[in-house]
VMD Tcl script that builds the backbone (N, CA, C; Angstrom):
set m [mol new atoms 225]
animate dup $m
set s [atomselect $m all]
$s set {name element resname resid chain x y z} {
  {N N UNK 1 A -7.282 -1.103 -5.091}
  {CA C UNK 1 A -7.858 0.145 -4.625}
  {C C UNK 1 A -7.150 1.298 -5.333}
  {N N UNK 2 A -7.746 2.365 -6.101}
  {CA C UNK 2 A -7.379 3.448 -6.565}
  {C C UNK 2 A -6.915 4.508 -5.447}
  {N N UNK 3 A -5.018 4.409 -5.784}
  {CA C UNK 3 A -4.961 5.735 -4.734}
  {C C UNK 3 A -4.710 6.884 -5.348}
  {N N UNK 4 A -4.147 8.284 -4.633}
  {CA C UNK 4 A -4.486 9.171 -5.219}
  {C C UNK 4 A -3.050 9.691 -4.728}
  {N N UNK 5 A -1.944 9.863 -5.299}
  {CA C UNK 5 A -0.637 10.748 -5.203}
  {C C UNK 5 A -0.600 11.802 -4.401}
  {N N UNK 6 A 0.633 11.922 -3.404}
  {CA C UNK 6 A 0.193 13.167 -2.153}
  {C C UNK 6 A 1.828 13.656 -2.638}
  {N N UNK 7 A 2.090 14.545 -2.214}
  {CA C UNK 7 A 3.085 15.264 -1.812}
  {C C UNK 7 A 3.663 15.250 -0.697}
  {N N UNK 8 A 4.561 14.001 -0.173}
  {CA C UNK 8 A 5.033 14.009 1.039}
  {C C UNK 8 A 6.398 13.226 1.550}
  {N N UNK 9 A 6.982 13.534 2.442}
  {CA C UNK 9 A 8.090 12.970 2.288}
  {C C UNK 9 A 8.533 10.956 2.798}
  {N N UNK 10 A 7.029 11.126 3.227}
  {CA C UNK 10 A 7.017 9.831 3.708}
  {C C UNK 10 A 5.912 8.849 2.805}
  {N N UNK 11 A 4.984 9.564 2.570}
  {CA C UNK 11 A 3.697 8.750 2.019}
  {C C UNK 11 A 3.773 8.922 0.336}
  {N N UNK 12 A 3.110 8.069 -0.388}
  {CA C UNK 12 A 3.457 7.807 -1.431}
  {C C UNK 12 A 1.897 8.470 -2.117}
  {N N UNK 13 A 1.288 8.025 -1.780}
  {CA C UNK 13 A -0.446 7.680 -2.134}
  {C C UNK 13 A -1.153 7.141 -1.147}
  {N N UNK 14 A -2.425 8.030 -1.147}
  {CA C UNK 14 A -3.338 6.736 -0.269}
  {C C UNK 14 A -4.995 6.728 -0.922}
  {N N UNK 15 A -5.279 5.737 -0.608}
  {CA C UNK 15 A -6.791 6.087 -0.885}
  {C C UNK 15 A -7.969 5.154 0.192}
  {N N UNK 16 A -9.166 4.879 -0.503}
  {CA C UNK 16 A -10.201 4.524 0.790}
  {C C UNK 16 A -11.060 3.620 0.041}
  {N N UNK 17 A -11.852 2.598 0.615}
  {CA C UNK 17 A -12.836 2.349 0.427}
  {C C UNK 17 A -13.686 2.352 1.420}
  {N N UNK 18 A -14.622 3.208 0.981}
  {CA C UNK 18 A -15.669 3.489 1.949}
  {C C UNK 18 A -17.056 2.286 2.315}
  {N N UNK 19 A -17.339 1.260 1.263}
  {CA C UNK 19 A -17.954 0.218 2.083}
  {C C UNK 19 A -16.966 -0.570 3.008}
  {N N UNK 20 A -15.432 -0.780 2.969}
  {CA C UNK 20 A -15.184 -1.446 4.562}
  {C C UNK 20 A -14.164 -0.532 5.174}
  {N N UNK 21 A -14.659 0.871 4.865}
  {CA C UNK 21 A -13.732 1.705 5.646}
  {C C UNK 21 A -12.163 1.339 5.116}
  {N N UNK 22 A -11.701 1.049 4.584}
  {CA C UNK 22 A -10.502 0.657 4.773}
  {C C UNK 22 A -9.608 1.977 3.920}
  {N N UNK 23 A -8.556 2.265 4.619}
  {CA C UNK 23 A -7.878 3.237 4.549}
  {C C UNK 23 A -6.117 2.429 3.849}
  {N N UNK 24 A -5.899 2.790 2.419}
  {CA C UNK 24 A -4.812 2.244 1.952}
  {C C UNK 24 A -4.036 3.320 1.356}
  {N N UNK 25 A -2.547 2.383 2.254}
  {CA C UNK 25 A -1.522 4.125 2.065}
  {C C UNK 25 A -0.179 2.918 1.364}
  {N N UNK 26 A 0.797 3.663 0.613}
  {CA C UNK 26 A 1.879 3.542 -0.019}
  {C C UNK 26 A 2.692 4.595 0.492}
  {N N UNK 27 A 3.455 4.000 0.887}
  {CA C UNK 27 A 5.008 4.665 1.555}
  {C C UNK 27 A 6.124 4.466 0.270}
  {N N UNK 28 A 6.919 5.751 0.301}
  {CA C UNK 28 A 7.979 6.132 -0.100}
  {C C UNK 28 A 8.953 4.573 -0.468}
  {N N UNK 29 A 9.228 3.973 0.652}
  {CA C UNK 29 A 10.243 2.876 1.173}
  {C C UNK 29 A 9.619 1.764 0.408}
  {N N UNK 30 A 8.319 1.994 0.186}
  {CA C UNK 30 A 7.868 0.461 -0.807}
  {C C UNK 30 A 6.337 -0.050 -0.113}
  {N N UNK 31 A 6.430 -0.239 0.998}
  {CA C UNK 31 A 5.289 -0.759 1.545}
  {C C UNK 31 A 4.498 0.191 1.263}
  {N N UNK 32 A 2.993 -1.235 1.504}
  {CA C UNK 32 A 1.288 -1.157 1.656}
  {C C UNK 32 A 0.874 -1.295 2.553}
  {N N UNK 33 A 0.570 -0.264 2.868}
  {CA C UNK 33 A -0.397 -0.948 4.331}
  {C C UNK 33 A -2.154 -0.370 4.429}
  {N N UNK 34 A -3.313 -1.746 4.724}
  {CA C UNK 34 A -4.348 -1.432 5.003}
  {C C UNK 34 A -4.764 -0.673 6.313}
  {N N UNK 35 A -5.392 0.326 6.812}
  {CA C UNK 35 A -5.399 0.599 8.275}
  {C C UNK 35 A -7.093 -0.042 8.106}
  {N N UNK 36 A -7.462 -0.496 9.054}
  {CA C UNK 36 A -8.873 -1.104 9.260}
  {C C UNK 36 A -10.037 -0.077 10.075}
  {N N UNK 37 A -10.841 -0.006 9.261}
  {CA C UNK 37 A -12.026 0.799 10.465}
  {C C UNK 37 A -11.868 1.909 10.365}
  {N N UNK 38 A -11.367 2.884 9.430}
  {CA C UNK 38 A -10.846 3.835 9.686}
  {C C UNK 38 A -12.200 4.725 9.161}
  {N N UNK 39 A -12.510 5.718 10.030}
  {CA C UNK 39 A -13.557 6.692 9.863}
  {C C UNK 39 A -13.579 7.147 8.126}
  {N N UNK 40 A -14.629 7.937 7.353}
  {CA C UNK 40 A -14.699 8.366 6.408}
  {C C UNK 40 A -14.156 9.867 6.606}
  {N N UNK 41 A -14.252 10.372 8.025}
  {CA C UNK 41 A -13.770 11.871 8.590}
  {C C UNK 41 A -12.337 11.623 8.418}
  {N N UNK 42 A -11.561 11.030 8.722}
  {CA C UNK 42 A -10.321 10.758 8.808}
  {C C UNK 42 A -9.789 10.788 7.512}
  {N N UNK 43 A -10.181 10.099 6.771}
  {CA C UNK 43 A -9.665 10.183 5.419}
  {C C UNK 43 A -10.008 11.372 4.720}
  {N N UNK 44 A -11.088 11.702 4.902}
  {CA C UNK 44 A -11.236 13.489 4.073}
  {C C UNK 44 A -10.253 14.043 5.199}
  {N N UNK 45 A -9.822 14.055 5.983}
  {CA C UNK 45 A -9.159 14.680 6.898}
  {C C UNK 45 A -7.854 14.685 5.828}
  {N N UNK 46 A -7.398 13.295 6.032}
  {CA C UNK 46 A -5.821 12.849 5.528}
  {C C UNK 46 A -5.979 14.044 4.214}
  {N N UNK 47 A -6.860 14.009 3.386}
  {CA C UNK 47 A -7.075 14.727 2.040}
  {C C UNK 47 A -6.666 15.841 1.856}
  {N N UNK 48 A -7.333 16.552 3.096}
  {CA C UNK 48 A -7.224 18.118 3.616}
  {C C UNK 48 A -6.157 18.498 4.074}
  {N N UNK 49 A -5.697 17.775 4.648}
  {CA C UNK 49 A -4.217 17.837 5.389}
  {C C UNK 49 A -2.987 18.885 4.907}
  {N N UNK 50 A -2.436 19.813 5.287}
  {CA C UNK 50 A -1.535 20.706 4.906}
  {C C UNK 50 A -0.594 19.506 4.895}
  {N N UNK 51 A 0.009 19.117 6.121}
  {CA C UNK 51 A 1.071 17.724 5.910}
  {C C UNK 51 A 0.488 16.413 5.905}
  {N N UNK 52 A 0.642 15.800 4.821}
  {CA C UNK 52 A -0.139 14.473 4.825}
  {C C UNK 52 A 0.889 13.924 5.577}
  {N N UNK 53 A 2.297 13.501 5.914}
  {CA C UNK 53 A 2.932 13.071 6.785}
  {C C UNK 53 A 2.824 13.302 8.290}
  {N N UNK 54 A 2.324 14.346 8.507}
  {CA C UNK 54 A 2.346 15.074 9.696}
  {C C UNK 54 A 0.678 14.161 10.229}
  {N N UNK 55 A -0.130 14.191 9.412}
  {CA C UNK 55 A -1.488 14.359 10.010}
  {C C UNK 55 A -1.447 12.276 10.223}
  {N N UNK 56 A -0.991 11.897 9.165}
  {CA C UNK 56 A -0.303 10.255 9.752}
  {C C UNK 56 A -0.344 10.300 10.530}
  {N N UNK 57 A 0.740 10.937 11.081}
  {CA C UNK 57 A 1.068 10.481 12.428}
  {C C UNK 57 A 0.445 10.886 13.527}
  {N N UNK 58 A -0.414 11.828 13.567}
  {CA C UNK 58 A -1.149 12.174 14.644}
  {C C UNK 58 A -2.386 11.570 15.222}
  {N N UNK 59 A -2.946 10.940 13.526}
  {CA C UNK 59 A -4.596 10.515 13.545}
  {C C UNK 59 A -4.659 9.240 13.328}
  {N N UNK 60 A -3.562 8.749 12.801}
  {CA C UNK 60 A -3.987 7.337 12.009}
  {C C UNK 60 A -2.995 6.525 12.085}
  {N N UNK 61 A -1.557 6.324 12.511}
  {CA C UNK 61 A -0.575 5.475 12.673}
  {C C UNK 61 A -0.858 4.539 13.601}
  {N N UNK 62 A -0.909 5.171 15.082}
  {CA C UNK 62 A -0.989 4.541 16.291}
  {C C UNK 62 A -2.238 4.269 16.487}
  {N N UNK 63 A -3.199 4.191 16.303}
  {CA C UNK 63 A -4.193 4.219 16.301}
  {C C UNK 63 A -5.753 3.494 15.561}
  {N N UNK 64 A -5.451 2.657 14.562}
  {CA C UNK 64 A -5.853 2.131 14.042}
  {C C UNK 64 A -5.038 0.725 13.415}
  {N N UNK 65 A -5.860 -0.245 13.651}
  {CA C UNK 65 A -5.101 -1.810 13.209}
  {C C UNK 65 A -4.830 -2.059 11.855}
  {N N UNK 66 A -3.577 -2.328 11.106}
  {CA C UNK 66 A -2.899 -2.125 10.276}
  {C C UNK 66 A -2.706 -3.654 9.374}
  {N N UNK 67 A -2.896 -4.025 8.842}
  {CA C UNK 67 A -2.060 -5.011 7.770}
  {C C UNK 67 A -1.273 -4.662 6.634}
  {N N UNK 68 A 0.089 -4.962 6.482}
  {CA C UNK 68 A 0.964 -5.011 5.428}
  {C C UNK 68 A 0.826 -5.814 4.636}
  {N N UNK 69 A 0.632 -5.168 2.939}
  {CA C UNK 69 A 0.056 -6.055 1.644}
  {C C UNK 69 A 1.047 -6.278 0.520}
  {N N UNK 70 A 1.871 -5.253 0.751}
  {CA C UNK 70 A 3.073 -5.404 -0.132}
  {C C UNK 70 A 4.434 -5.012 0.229}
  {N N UNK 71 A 5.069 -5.690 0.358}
  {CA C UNK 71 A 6.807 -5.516 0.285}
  {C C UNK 71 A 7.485 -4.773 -0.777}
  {N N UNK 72 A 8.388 -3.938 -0.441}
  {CA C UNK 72 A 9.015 -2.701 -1.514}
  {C C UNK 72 A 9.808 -4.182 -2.358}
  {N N UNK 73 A 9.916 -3.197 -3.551}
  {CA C UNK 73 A 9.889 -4.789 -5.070}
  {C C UNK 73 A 11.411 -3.498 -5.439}
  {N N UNK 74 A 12.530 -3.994 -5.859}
  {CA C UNK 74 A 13.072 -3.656 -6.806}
  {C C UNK 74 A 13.103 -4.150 -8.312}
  {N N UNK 75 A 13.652 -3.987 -9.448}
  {CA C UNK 75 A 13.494 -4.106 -10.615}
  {C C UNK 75 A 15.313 -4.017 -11.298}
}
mol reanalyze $m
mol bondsrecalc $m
mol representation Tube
mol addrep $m
């Protein structure tokens, strides 16, 4: 999934696919995580967002069912 680079102190990138909804974010720390079901409003939301960290946590952390896809990799 193509994500798109944010400015934040927690989130790395996120992006969407809009045929299964699926909402994919990259954290700072290394992890992937899919959120499932996640509205198409929500994600233009996340987009819009003055704090993309901030709006995480309000709209989309707790709130939507999550799978982890990748483990932070050192080199």
């Amino acid at each position: 999934m193509l994500r798109i680079r944010v400015s934040s102190s927690d989130l790395q990138s996120f992006g969407y696919d809009a045929t299964t909804c699926t909402l994919e974010i990259k954290f700072h720390s290394g992890g992937i995580y899919q959120y499932l079901k996640v509205p198409e409003a929500i994600f233009r939301g996340q987009m819009a967002a003055y704090s993309q960290g901030k709006y995480f946590h309000a709209y989309i952390k707790d709130l939507y069912y999550y799978q982890k896809i990748a483990l932070k990799t050192t080199h």
